[in-house]
Residue, then its C-alpha position, 0 to 999 in steps of 0.5 A: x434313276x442315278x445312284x446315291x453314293x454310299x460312304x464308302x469312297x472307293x464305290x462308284x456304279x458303272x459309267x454306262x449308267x450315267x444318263x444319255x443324250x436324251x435326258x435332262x443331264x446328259x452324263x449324270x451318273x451319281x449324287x451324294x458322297x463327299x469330296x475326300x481325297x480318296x473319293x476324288x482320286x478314285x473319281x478321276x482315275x475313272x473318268x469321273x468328277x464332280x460338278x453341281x451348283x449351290x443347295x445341291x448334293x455332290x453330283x458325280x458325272x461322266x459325259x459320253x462323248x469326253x472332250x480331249x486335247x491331245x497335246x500333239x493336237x495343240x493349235x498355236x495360232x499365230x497371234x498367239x505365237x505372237x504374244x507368247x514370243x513376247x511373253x518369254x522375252x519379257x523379265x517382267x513376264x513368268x510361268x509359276x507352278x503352284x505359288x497361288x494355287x488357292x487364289x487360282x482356285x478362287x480366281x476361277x470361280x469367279x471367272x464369268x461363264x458363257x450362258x453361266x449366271x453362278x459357278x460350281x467351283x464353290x467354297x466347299x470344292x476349293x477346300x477339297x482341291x486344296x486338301x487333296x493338294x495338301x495331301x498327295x500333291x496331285x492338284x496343280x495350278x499353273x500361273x501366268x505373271x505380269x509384272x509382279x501380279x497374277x493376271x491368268x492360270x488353271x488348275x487340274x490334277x495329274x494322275x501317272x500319265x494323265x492331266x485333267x483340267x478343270x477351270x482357266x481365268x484370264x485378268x489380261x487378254x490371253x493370260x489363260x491361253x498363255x497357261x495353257x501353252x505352258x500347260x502343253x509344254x510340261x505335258x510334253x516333257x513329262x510325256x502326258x499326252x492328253x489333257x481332259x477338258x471335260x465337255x465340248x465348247x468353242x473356245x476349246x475345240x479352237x485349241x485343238x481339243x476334240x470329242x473321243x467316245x468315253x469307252x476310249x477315254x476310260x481305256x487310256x485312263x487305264x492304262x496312263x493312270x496307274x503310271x508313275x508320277x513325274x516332277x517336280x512340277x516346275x517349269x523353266x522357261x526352256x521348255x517353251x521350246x517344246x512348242x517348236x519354233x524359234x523361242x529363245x530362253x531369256x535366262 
């Protein structure tokens, strides 16, 4: 049996009570509560979000093994390296930090899944991100332009030293890579090593993401979270220098 969460939204029961491997939901760990800026913090800074689907209860988990790109581990491959190098050559191309955050939102609920017929980025979770954002600041979207339009992008939230990511969108081919490589190039200036991906799938494993066990997740997440906060979150075409090789700075 799995908790249901009281009002209090500081309390959340032990990870080593999510449900393991065997079960129907492996990683399941609590239902109920609300999606309060508070509530959410204390989630993440735990190794806790939430994810469920239409008619459902807010259902909280915390999967055991825990998917992580370490940002060191980023693979760029060489058509990616490619298209990014025109990217930045491009004044028609940009990276924005936080212009369209809640049409990112929207863009990735929207986004089709893998052997996913609906989504769990509903409207009432947009509305809590956006909220949070508004708040503390700590949500985050990171956009690709094209031309004047947004074509790709992700959201997460950074805590101290740590980046979690929940959801990318691509309107053009590579769009949410390119995000993503931006993504790893703030990370690196502002010294966030890992970037939480959450579960395990091929796409994401393909960027050198990997599985650590979850009591090794937790242990950096102690020790990163609580770190201060770095900014602003802009982003500058220079550092894409901090992908390596020869990308020269349009501006």
């Amino acid at each position: 049996m799995i908790d249901w969460l009281d009002d209090t939204p500081t309390h959340f029961p032990p990870s080593s009570r999510a449900l393991g491997p065997d079960s129907e939901a492996p990683g399941l760990l609590a239902a109920g509560g609300d999606l309060s800026p508070l509530r959410l913090q204390t989630a993440y800074s735990r190794g806790i979000f939430p994810w469920y689907g239409p008619d459902q209860p807010p259902l909280w988990w915390a999967p055991d093994p825990r998917m992580v790109l370490q940002t060191q581990n980023f693979k760029l491959s060489r058509s990616l390296r490619k298209t990014l190098a025109h990217f930045v050559r491009s004044h028609s191309c940009e990276i924005r930090i936080d212009s369209a955050r809640a049409e990112v939102l929207a863009a990735c609920a929207n986004a089709p899944r893998e052997g996913q017929s609906g989504t769990w980025i509903l409207p009432e979770m947009q509305q809590a991100y956006l909220a949070w954002a508004e708040a503390s600041g700590r949500v985050h979207s990171i956009e690709t332009w094209m031309d004047g339009e947004l074509v790709g992008g992700l959201y997460g939230i950074n805590l101290g030293r740590m980046f979690f990511g929940e959801s990318m969108f691509m309107r053009r081919t590579d769009a949410s890579k390119i995000a993503l490589a931006a993504l790893v190039c703030l990370c690196r200036q502002f010294d966030i090593p890992w970037i939480d991906c959450q579960q395990n799938t091929r796409h994401l494993a393909s960027l050198g993401a990997a599985e650590i066990p979850r009591s090794v997740f937790e242990a950096h997440l102690a020790s990163v979270c609580q770190q201060a906060q770095p900014g602003p979150w802009t982003y500058h075409p220079s550092l894409w220098t901090q992908l390596g090789g020869s990308f020269a700075d349009p501006y």
